[in-house]
VEXDREN-2710 file (C-alpha; in Angstrom, 1 decimal):
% VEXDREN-2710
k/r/px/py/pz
1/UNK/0.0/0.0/0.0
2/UNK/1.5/3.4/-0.9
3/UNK/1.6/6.5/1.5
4/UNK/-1.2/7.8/-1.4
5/UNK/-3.2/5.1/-0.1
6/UNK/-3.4/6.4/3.5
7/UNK/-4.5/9.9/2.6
8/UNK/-7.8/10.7/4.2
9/UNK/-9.8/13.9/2.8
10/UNK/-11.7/15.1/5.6
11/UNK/-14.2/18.4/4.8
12/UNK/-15.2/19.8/8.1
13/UNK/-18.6/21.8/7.8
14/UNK/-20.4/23.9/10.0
15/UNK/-24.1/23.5/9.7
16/UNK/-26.4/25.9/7.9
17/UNK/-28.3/29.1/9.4
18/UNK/-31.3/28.2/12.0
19/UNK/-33.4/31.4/13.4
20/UNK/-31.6/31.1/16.5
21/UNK/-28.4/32.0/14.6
22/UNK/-29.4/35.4/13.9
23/UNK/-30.7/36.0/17.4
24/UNK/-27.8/36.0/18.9
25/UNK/-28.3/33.4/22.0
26/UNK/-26.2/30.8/22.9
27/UNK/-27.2/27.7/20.8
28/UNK/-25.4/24.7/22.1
29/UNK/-27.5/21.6/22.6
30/UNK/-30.6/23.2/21.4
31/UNK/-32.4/22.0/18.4
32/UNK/-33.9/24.0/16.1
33/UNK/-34.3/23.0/12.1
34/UNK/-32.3/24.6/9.7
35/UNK/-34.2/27.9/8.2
36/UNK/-34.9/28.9/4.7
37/UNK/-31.3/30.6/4.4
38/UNK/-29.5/27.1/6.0
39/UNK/-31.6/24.7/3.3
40/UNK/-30.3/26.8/0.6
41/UNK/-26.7/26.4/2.1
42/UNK/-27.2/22.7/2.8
43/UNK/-28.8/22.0/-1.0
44/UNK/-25.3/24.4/-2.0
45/UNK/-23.0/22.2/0.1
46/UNK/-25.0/19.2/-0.9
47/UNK/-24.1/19.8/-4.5
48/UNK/-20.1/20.3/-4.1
49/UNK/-19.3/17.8/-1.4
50/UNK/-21.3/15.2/-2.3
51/UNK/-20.5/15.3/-5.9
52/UNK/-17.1/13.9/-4.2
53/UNK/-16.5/10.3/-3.8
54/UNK/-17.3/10.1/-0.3
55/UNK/-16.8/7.2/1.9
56/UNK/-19.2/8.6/4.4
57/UNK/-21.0/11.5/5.9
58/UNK/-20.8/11.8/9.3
59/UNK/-22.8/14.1/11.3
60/UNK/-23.3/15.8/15.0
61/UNK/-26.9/14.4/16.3
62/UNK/-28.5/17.5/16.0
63/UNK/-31.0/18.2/13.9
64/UNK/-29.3/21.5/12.4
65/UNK/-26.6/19.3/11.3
66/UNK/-28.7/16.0/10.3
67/UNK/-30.3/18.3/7.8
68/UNK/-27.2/20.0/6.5
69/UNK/-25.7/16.4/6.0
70/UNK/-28.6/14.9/4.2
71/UNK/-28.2/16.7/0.6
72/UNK/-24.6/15.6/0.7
73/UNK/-25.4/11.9/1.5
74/UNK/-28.3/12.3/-1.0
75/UNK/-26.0/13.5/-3.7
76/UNK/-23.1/10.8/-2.5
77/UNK/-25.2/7.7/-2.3
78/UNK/-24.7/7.5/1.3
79/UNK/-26.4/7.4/4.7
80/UNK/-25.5/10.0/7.5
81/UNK/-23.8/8.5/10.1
82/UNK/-24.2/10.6/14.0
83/UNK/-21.3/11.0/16.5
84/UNK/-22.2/12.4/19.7
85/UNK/-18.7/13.7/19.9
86/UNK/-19.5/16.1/17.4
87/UNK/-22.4/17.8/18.7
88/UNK/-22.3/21.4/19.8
89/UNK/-20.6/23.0/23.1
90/UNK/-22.9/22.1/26.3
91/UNK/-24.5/25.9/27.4
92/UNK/-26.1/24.3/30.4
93/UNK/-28.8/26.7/31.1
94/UNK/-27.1/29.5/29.1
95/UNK/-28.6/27.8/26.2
96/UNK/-30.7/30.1/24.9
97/UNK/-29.6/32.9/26.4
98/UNK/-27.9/36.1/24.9
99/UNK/-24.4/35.7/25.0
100/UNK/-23.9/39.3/25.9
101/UNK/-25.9/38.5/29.2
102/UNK/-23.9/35.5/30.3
103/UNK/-20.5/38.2/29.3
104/UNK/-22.0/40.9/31.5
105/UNK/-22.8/38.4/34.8
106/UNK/-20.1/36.1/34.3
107/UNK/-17.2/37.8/32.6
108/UNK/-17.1/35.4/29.8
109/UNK/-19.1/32.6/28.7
110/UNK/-16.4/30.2/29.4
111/UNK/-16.8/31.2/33.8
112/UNK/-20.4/31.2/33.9
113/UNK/-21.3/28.0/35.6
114/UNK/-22.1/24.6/33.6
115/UNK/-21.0/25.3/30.9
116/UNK/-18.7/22.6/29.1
117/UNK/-15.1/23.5/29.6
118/UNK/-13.4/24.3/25.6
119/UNK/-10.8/21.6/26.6
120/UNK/-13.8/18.7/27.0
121/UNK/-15.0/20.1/23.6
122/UNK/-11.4/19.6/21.9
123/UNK/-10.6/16.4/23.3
124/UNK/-13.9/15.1/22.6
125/UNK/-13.9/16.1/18.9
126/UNK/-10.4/15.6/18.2
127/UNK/-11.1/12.0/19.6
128/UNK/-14.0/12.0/16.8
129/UNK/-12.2/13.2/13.9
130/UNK/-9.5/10.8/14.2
131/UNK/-11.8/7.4/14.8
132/UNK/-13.6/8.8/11.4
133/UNK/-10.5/9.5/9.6
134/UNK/-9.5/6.3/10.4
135/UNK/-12.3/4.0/9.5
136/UNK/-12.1/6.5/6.3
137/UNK/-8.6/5.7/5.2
138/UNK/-7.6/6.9/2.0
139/UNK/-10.9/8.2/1.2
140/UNK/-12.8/11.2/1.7
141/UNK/-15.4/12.1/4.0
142/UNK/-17.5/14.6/4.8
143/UNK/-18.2/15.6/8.9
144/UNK/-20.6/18.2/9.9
145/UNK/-20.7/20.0/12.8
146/UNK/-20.9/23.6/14.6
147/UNK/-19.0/26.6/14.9
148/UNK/-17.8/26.1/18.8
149/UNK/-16.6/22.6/17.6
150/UNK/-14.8/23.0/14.4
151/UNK/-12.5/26.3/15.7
152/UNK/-11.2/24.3/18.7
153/UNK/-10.7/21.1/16.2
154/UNK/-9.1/23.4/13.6
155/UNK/-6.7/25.2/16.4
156/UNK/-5.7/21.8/17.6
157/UNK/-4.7/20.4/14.3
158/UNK/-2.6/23.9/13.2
159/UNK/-2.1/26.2/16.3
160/UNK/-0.9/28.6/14.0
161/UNK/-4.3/29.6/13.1
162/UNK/-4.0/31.6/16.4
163/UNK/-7.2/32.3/18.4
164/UNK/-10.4/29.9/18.1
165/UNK/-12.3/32.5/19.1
166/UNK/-11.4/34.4/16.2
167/UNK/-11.4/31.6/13.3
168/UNK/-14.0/32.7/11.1
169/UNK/-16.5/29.7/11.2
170/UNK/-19.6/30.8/8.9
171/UNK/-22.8/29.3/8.7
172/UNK/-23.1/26.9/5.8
173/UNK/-18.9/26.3/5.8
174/UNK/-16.3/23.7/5.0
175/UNK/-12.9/23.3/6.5
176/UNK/-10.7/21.2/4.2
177/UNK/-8.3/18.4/6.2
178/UNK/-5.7/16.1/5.4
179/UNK/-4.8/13.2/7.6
180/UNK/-1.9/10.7/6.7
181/UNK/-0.7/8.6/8.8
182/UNK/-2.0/10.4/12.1
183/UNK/-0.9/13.7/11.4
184/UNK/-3.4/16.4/10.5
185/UNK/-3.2/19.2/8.3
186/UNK/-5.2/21.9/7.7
187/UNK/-5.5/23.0/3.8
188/UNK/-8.8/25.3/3.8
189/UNK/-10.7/26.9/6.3
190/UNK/-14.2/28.5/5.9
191/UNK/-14.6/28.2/2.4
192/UNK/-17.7/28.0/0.4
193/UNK/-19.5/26.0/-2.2
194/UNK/-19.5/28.1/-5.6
195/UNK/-23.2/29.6/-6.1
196/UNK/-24.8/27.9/-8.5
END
């Protein structure tokens, strides 16, 4: 088997708009659909990704990113596969909440209490990414999950993308990966599917 052989494509999407997106609350494990705006993105991301040859579509059990998977699996031929290590940052009872609020009480969102630690998040998804890589060896495969998730993920694999808080992570995104022989690299981030 040559080293081409063990090169895994791995496109890293953040789901597509929901209302609660432009409200400006703290989503986490809340589970609202994708709106009119997210389907469109979804349908868009269906189109590119999973014109791909995919070896599967794997995506964060909430809904948001069930339904931005689907067009892609649609398009691939495949079924969407969840992993609860995708799913979003735990708010606790912040979750729905504006984010400003929690800021103002707590100081940040990261001290108000309950609320899932951004090293649990990592380690968790990291964890993730590399059992799907793996089962996806030298193949490509599409994951989709949400903002909180793929900036730590993306930081982890190439700290020289500085801040995860400032990683631009847009609604309707992919993040383009490489991983060979356990080593990640980063070759995209936030890019988006051509308009049709």
């Amino acid at each position: 088997m040559g080293s081409s052989d063990r090169r895994t494509l791995v496109y890293l999407v953040r789901h597509g708009q929901t209302p609660l997106n432009e409200s400006g609350v703290l989503r986490g494990l809340l589970d609202p659909s994708l709106d009119d705006v997210g389907h469109r993105q979804a349908r868009r991301l269906g189109a590119v990704l999973g014109s791909r040859v995919l070896s599967a579509v794997v995506a964060s059990p909430l809904r948001r990113a069930r339904e931005t998977a689907q067009p892609v699996a649609d398009r691939a031929g495949r079924e969407v596969a969840t992993d609860r290590r995708l799913i979003d940052r735990d708010y606790g009872r912040w979750a729905g909440t504006r984010r400003e609020s929690v800021v103002a009480r707590w100081g940040s969102v990261d001290d108000a209490p309950g609320v899932e630690p951004l090293f649990v998040v990592r380690d968790r998804a990291v964890e993730g990414m590399a059992d799907i890589a793996g089962r996806a060896r030298g193949s490509a495969v599409v994951v989709v999950s949400h903002d909180a998730v793929n900036r730590q993920v993306l930081v982890a694999f190439d700290a020289d993308l500085g801040d995860p808080e400032e990683l631009p992570q847009e609604n309707g995104c992919f993040n383009t990966l490489e991983w060979r022989e356990g080593r990640w690299v980063v070759l995209g981030v936030n890019e988006f599917p051509a308009e049709p």
